[in-house]
ZADO-1210 file (C-alpha; in nm, 4 decimals, padded with zeros to 6 digits):
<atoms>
<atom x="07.4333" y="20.2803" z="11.6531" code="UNK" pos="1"/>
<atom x="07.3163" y="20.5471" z="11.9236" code="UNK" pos="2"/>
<atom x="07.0804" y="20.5151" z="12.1947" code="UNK" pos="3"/>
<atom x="06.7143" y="20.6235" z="12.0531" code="UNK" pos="4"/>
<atom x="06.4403" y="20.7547" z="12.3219" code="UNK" pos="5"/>
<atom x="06.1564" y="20.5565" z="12.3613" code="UNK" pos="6"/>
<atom x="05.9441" y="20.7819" z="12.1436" code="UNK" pos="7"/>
<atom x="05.6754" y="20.6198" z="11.9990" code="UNK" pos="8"/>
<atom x="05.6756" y="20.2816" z="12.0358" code="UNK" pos="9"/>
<atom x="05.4315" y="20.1506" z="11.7539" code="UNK" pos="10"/>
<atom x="05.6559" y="20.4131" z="11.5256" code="UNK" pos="11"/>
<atom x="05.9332" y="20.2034" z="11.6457" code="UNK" pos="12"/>
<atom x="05.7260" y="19.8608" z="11.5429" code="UNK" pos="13"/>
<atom x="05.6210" y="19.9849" z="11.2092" code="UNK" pos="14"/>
<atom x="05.9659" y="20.0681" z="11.0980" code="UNK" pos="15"/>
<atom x="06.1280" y="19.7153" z="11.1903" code="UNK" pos="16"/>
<atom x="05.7842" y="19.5262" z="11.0946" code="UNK" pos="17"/>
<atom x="05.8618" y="19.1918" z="10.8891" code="UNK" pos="18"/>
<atom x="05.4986" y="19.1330" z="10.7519" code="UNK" pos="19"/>
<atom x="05.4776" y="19.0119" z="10.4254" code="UNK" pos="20"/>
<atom x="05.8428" y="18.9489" z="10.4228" code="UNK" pos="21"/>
<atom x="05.8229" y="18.5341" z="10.4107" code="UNK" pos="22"/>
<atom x="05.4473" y="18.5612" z="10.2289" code="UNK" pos="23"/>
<atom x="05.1665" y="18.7045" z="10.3874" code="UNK" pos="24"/>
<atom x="05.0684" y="18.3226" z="10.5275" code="UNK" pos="25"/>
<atom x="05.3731" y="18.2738" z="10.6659" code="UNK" pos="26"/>
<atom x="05.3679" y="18.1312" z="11.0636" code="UNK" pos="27"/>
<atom x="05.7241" y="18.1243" z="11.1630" code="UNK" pos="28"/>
<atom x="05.8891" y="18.4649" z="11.1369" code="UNK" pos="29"/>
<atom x="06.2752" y="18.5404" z="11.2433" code="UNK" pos="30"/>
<atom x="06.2945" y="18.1390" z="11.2745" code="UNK" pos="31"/>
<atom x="06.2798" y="18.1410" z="10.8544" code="UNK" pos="32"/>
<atom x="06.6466" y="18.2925" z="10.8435" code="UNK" pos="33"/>
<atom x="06.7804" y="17.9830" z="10.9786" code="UNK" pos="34"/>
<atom x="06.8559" y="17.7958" z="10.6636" code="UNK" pos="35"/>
<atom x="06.9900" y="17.4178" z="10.6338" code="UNK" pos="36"/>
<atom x="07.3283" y="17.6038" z="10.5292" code="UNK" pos="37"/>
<atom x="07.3554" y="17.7257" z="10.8324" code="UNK" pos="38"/>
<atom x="07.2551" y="17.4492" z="11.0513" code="UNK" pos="39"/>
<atom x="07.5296" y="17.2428" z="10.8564" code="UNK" pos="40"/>
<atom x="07.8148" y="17.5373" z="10.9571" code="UNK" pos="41"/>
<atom x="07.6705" y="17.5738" z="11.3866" code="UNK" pos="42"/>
<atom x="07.7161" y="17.1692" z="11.3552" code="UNK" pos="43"/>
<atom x="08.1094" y="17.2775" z="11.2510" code="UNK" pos="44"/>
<atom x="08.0861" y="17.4468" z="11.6451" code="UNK" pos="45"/>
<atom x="08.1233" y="17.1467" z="11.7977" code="UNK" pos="46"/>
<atom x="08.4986" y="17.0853" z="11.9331" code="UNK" pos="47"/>
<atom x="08.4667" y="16.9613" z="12.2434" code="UNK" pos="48"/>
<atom x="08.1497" y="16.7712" z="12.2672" code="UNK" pos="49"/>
<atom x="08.1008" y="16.9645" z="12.6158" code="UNK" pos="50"/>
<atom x="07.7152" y="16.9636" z="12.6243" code="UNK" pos="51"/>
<atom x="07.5549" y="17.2621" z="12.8229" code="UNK" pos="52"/>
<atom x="07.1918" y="17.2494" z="12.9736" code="UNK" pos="53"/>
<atom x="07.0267" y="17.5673" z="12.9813" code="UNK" pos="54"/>
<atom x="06.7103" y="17.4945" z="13.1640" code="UNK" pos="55"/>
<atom x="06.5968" y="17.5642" z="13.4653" code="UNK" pos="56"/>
<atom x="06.4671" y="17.2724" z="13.6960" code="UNK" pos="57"/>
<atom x="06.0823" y="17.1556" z="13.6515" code="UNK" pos="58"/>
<atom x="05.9856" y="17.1433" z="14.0041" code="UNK" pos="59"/>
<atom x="05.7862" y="17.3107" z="14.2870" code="UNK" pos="60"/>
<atom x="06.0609" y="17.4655" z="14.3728" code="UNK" pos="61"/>
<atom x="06.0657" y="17.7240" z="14.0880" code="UNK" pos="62"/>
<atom x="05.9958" y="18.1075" z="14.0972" code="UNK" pos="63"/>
<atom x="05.6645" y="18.0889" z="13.9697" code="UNK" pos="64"/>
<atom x="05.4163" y="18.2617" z="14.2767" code="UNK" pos="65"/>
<atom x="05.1078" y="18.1047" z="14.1618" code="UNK" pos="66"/>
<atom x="04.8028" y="18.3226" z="14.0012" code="UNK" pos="67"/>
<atom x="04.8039" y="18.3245" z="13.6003" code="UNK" pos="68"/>
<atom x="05.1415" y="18.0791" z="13.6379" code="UNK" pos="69"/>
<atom x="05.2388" y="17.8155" z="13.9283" code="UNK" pos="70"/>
<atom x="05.5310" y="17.6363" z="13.9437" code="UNK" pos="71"/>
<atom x="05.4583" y="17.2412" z="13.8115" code="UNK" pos="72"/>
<atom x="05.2827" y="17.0068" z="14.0090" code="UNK" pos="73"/>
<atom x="05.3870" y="16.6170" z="13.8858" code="UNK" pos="74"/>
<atom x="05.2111" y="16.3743" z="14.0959" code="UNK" pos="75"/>
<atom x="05.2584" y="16.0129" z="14.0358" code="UNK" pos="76"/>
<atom x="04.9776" y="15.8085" z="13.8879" code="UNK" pos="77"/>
<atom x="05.0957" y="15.4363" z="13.9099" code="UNK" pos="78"/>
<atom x="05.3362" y="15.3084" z="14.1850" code="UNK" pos="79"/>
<atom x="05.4361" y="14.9774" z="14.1527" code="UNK" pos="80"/>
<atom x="05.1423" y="14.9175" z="13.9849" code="UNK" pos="81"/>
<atom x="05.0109" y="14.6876" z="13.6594" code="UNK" pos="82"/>
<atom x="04.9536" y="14.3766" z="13.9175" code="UNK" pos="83"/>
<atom x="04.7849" y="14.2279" z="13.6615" code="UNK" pos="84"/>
<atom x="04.9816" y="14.2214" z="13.3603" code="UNK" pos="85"/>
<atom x="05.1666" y="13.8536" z="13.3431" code="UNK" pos="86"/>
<atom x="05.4637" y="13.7505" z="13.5578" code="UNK" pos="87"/>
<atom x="05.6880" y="14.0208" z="13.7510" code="UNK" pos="88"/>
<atom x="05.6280" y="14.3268" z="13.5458" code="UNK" pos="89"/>
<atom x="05.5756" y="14.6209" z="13.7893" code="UNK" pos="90"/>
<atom x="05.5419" y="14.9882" z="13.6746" code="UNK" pos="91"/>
<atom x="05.5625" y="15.2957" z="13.7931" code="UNK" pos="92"/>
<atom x="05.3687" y="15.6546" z="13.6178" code="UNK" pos="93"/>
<atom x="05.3146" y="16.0088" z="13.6800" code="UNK" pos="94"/>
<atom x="05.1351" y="16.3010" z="13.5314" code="UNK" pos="95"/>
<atom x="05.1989" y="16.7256" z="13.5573" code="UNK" pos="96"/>
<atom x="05.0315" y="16.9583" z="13.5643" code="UNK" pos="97"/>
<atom x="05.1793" y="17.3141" z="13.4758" code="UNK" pos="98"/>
<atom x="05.1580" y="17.6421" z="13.2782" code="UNK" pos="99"/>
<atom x="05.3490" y="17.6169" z="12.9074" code="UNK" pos="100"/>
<atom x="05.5429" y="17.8945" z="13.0460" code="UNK" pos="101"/>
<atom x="05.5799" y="17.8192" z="13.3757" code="UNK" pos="102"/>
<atom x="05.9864" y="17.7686" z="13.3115" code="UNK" pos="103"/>
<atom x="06.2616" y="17.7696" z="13.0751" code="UNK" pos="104"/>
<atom x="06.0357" y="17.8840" z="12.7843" code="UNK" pos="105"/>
<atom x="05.9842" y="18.0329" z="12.3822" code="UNK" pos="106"/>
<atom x="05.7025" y="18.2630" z="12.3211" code="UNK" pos="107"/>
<atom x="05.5085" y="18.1442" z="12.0470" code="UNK" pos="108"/>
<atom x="05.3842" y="18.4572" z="11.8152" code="UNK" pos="109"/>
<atom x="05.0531" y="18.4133" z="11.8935" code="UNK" pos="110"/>
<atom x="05.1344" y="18.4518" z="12.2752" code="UNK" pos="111"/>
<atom x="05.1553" y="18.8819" z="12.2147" code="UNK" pos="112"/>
<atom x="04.9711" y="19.1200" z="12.0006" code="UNK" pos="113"/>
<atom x="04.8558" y="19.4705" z="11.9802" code="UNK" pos="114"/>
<atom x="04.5651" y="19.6750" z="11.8064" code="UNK" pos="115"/>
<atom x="04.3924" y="19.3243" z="11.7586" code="UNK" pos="116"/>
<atom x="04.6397" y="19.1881" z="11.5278" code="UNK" pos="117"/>
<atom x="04.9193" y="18.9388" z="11.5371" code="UNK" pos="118"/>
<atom x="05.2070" y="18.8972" z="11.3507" code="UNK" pos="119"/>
<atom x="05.1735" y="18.9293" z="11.0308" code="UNK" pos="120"/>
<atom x="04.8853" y="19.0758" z="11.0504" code="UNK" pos="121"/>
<atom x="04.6502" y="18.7428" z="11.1867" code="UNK" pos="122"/>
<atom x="04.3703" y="18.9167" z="11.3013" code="UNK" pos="123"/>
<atom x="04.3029" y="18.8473" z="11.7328" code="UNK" pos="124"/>
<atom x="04.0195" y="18.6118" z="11.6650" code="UNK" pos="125"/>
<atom x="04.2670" y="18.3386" z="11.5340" code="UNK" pos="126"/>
<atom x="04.3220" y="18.2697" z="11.9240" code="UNK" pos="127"/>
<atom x="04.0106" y="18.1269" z="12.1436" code="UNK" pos="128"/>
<atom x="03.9405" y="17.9291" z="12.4324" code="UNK" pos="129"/>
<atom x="04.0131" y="17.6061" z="12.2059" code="UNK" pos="130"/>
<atom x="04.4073" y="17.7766" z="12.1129" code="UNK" pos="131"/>
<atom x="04.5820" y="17.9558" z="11.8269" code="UNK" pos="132"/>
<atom x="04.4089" y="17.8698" z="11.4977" code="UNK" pos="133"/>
<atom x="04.7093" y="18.0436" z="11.3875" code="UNK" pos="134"/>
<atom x="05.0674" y="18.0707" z="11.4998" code="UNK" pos="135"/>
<atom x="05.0758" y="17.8561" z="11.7419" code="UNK" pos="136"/>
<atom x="05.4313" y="17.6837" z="11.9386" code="UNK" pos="137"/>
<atom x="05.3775" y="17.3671" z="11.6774" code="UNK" pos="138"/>
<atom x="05.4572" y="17.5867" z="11.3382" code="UNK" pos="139"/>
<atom x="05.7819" y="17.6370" z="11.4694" code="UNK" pos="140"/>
<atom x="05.8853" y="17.3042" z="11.4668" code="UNK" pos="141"/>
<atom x="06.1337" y="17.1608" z="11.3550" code="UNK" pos="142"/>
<atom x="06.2554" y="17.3689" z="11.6422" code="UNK" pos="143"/>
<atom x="06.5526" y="17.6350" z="11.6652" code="UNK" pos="144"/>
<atom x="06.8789" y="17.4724" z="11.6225" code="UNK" pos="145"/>
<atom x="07.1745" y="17.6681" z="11.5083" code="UNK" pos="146"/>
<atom x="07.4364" y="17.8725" z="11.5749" code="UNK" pos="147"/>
<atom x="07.3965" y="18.0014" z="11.9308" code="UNK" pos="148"/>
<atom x="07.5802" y="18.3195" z="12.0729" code="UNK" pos="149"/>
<atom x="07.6153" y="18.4551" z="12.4030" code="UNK" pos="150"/>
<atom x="07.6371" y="18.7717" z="12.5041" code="UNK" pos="151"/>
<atom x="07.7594" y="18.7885" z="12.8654" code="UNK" pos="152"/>
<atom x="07.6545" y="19.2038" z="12.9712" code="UNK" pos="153"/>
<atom x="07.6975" y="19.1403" z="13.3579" code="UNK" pos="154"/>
<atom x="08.0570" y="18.9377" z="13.3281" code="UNK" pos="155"/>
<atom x="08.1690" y="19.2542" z="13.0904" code="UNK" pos="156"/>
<atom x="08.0366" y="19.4891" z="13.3833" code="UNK" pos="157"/>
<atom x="08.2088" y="19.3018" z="13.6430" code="UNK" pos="158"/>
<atom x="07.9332" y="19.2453" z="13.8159" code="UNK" pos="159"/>
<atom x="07.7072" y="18.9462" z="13.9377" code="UNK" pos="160"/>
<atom x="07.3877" y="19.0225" z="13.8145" code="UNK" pos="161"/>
<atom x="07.2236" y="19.3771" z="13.7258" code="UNK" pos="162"/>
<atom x="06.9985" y="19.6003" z="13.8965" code="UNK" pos="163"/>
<atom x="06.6199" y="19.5572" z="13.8401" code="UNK" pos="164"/>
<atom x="06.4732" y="19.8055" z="13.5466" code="UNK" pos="165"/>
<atom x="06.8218" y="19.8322" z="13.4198" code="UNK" pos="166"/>
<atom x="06.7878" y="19.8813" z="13.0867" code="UNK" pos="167"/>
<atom x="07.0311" y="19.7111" z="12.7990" code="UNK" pos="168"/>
<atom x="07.0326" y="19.8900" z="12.4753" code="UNK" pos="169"/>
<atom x="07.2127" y="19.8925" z="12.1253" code="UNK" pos="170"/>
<atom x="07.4798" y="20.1067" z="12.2578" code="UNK" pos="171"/>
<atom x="07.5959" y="19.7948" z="12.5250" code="UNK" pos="172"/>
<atom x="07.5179" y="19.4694" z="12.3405" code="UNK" pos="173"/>
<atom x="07.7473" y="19.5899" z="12.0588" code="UNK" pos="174"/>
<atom x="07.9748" y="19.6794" z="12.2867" code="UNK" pos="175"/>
<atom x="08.0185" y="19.3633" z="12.4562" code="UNK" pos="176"/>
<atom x="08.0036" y="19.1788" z="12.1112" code="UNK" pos="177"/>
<atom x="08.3071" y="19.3697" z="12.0286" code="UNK" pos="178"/>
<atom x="08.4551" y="19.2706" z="12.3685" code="UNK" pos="179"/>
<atom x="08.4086" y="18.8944" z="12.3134" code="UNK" pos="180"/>
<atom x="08.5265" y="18.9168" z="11.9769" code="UNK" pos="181"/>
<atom x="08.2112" y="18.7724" z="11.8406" code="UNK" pos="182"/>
<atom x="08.0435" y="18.8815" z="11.5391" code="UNK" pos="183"/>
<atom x="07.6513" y="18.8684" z="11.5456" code="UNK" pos="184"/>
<atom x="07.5197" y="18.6982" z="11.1930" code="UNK" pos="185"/>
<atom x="07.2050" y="18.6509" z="11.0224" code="UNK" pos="186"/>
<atom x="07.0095" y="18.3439" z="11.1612" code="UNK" pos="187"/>
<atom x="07.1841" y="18.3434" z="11.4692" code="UNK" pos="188"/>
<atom x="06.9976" y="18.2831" z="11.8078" code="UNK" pos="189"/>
<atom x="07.1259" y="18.5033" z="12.0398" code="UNK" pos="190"/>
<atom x="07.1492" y="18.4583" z="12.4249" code="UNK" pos="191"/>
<atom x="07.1922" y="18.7372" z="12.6937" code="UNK" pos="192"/>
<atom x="07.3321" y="18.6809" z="13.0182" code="UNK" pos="193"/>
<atom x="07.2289" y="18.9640" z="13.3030" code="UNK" pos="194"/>
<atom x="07.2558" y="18.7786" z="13.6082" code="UNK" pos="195"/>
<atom x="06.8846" y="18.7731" z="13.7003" code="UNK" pos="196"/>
<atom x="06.8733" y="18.3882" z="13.7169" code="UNK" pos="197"/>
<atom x="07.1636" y="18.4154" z="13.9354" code="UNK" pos="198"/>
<atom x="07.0220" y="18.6418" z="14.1790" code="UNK" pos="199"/>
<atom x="06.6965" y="18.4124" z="14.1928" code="UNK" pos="200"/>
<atom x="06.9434" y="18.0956" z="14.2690" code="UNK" pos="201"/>
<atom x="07.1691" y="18.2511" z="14.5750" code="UNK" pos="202"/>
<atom x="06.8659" y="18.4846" z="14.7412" code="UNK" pos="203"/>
<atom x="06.5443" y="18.2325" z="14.6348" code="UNK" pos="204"/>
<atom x="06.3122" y="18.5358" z="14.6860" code="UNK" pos="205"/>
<atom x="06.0786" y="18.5219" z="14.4016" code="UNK" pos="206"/>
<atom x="05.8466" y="18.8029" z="14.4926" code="UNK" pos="207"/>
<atom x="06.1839" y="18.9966" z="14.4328" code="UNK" pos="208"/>
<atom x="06.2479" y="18.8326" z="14.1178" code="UNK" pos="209"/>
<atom x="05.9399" y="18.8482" z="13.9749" code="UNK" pos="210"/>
<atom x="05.8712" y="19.2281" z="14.0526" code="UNK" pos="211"/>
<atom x="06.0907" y="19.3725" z="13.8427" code="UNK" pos="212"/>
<atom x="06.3965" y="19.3043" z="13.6389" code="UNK" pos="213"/>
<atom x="06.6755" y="19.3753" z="13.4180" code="UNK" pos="214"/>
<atom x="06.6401" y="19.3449" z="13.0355" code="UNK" pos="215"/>
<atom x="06.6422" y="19.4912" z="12.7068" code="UNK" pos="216"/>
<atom x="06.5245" y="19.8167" z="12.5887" code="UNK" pos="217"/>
<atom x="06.3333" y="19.9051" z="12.2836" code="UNK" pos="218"/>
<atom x="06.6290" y="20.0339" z="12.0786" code="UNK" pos="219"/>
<atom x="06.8116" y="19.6619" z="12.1170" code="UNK" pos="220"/>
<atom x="06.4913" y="19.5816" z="11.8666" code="UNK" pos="221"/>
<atom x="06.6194" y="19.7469" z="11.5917" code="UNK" pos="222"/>
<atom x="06.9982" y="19.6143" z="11.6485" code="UNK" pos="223"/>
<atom x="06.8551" y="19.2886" z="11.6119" code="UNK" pos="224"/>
<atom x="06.6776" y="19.3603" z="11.3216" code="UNK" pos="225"/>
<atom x="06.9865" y="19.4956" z="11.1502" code="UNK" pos="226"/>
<atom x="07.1595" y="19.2342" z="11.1956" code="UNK" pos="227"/>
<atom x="06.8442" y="18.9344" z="11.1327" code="UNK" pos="228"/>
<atom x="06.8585" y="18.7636" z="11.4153" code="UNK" pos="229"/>
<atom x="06.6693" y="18.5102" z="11.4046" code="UNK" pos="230"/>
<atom x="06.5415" y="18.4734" z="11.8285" code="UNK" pos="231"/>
<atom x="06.6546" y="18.5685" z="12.1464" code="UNK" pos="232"/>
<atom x="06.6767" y="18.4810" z="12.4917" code="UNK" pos="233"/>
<atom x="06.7558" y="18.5497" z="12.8467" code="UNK" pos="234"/>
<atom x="06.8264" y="18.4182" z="13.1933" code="UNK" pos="235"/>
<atom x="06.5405" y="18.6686" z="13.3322" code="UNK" pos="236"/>
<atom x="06.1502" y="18.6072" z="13.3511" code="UNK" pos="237"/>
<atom x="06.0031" y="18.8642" z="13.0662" code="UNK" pos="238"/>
<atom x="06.3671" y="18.9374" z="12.8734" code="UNK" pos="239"/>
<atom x="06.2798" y="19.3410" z="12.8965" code="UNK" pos="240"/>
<atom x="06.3558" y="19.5987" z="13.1917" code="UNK" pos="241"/>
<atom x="06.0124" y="19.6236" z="13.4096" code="UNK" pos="242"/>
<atom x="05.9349" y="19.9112" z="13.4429" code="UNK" pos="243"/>
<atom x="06.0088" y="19.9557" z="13.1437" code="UNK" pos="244"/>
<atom x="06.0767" y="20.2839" z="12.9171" code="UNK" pos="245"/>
<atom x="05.7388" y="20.3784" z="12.8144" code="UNK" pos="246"/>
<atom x="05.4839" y="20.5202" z="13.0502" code="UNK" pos="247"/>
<atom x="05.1603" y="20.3299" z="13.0980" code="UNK" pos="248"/>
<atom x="05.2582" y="20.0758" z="12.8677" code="UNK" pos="249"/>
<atom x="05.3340" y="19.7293" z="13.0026" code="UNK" pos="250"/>
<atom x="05.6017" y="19.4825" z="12.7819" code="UNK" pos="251"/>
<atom x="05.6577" y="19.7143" z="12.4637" code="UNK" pos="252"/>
<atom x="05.9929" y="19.5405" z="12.3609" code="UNK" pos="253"/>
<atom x="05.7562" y="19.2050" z="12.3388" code="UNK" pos="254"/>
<atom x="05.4747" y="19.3773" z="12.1654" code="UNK" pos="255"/>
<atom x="05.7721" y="19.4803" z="11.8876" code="UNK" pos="256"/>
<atom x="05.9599" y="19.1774" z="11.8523" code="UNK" pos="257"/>
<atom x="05.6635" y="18.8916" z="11.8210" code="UNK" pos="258"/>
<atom x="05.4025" y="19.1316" z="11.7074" code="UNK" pos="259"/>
<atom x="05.5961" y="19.3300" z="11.4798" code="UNK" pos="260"/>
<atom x="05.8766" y="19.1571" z="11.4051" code="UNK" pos="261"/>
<atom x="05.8136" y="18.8129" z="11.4608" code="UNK" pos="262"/>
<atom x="06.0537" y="18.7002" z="11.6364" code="UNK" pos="263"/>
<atom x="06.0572" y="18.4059" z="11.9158" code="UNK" pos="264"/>
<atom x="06.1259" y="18.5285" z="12.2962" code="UNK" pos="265"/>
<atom x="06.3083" y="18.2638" z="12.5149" code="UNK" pos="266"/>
<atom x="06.2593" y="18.3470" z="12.8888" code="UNK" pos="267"/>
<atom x="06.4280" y="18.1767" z="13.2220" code="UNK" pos="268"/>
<atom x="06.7621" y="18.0160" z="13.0240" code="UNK" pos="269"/>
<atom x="07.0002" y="17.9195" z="13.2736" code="UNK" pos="270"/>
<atom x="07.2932" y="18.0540" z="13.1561" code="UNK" pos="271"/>
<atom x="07.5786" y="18.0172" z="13.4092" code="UNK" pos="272"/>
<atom x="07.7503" y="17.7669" z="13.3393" code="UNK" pos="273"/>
<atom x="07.7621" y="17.8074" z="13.0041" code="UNK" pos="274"/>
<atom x="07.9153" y="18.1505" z="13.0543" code="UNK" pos="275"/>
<atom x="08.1983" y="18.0397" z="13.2884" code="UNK" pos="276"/>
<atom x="08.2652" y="17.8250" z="12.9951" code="UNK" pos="277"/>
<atom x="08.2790" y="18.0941" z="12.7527" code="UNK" pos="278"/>
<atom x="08.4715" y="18.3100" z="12.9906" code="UNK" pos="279"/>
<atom x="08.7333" y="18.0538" z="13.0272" code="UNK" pos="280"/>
<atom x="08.8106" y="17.9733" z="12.7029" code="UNK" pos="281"/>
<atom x="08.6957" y="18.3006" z="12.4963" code="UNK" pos="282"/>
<atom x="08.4549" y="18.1101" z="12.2684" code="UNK" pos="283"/>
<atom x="08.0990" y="18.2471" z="12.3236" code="UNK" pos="284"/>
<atom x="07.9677" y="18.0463" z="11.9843" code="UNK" pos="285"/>
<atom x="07.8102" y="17.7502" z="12.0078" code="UNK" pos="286"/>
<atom x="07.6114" y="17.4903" z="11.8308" code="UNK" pos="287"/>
<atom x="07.2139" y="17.5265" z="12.0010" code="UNK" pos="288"/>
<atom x="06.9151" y="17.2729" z="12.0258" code="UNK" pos="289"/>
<atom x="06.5837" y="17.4171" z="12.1420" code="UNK" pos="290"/>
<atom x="06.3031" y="17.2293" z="11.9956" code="UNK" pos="291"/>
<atom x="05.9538" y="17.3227" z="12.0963" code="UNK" pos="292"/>
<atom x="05.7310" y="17.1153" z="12.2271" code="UNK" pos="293"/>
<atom x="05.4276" y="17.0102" z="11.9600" code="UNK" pos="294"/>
<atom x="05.1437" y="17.1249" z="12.1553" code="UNK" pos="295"/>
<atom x="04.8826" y="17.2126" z="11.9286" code="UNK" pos="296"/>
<atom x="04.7568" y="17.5653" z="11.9054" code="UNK" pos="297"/>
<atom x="04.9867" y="17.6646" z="12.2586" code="UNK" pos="298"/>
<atom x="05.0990" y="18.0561" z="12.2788" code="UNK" pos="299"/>
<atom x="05.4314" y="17.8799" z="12.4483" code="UNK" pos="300"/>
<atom x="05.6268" y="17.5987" z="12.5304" code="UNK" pos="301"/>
<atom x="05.8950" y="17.4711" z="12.7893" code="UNK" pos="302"/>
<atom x="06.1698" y="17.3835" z="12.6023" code="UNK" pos="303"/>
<atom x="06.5448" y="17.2070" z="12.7153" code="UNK" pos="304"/>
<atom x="06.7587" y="17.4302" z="12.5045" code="UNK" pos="305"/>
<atom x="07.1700" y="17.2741" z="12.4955" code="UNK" pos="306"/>
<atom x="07.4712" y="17.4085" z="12.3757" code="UNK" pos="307"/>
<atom x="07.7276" y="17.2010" z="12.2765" code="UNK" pos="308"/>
<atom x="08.0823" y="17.3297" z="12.2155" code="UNK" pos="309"/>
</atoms>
């Protein structure tokens, strides 16, 4: 495939559109191509038993500057409290308070929309004050668990992270596929490493991070349509390049992949040690657990996605 100009965007969401494609009631999207088949096969990944954590830490001291998202706030509740329950019992409790996507996170499909419809064509009223009548984090549990595959763009550049607004197309992630050796199937959950985390972790400067950033561009949609992939993720804040490719249009990769497409958008992955992992022993496949969280009617979740090789 050949890099495509921007163009028009909504063109671009029209031609790669899933509605209708699961029923027209259907809630879940991408997440449908991940059949019990194939759970039973990513469970085959498992060699080593090497378990990999790909979330960031829940604390204040996150990149999160405050506004429509802070970092989480957990205060404790009880401390060696309970003095009156019978004999030596003693407990301690605490409580948070945070934005669903103040971290390591999956967009739910109700979280992004366009031309007041959601995916699948869920008209914009479906989400109020009270939550997502519709779509919301909870109808995609089970959770995603699978086979996981990482795509490492900054390792194959040589590079430790890439430059914000850099732009990753078609052209590059099947280029570093081929370079890995991996082959991209249907139902797969797909994870892309450019460094941004990195950066945040060795220059903690989160205006910086949060300005701008390196991601994917809108003709990586349609690569991942080819090939049904069923999410994808990344180890920066909003998984596209900002600014992105279209003027005076903020987030158009999102608006096509959840709106259109229906796909779920993992944000903030930690994905570093993972990929030294990969790098050293040239297996970037992987058996994945990220379950959502059950919150009813939330446009996102924080989620503890592992890999386990």
């Amino acid at each position: 495939m050949t890099e495509q100009s921007p163009g028009d965007w909504r063109a671009v969401g029209g031609r790669l559109r899933n509605w209708g494609r699961w029923g027209r009631d259907d809630q879940r999207g991408t997440t449908n191509l991940i059949s019990p088949e194939q759970v039973r096969v990513a469970a085959n990944l498992v060699r080593r038993g090497v378990v990999f954590d790909l979330s960031i830490p829940l604390d204040s001291d996150g990149p999160q500057v405050g506004g429509d998202r802070s970092n989480p706030l957990r205060l404790m509740s009880i401390v060696g409290g309970m003095e009156s329950a019978r004999g030596d019992f003693r407990v301690n409790d605490d409580y948070v308070f945070m934005p669903l996507q103040a971290a390591t996170q999956w967009d739910a499909l109700a979280h992004v929309y366009y031309d007041s419809r959601l995916y699948n064509g869920v008209p914009e009223e479906a989400v109020t004050s009270a939550g997502a009548a519709r779509l919301g984090i909870e109808t995609q549990s089970p959770g995603i668990v699978g086979r996981g595959v990482l795509l490492d763009i900054v390792r194959h550049l040589g590079r430790p992270w890439l430059e914000a607004g850099e732009s990753v197309g078609s052209d590059l992630l099947q280029t570093v596929a081929a370079r890995q050796g991996v082959r991209i199937a249907a139902g797969d959950v797909l994870l892309l490493r450019t460094g941004w985390w990195r950066k945040y972790v060795e220059e903690r400067n989160r205006s910086v991070f949060l300005a701008a950033e390196p991601g994917l561009n809108l003709s990586a949609c349609e690569w991942l349509r080819e090939r049904d992939v069923a999410a994808v993720a990344a180890d920066n804040w909003g998984l596209e390049a900002v600014p992105c490719e279209v003027p005076g249009e903020d987030f158009p990769v999102h608006m096509v992949l959840i709106r259109d497409m229906g796909m779920m958008i993992g944000e903030m992955f930690d994905l570093e040690e993972l990929a030294q992992d990969c790098a050293s022993d040239g297996v970037y496949e992987f058996f994945l657990s990220a379950p959502v969280m059950r919150f009813t009617g939330a446009v996102g979740t924080p989620v503890t996605p592992l890999a386990i090789k």
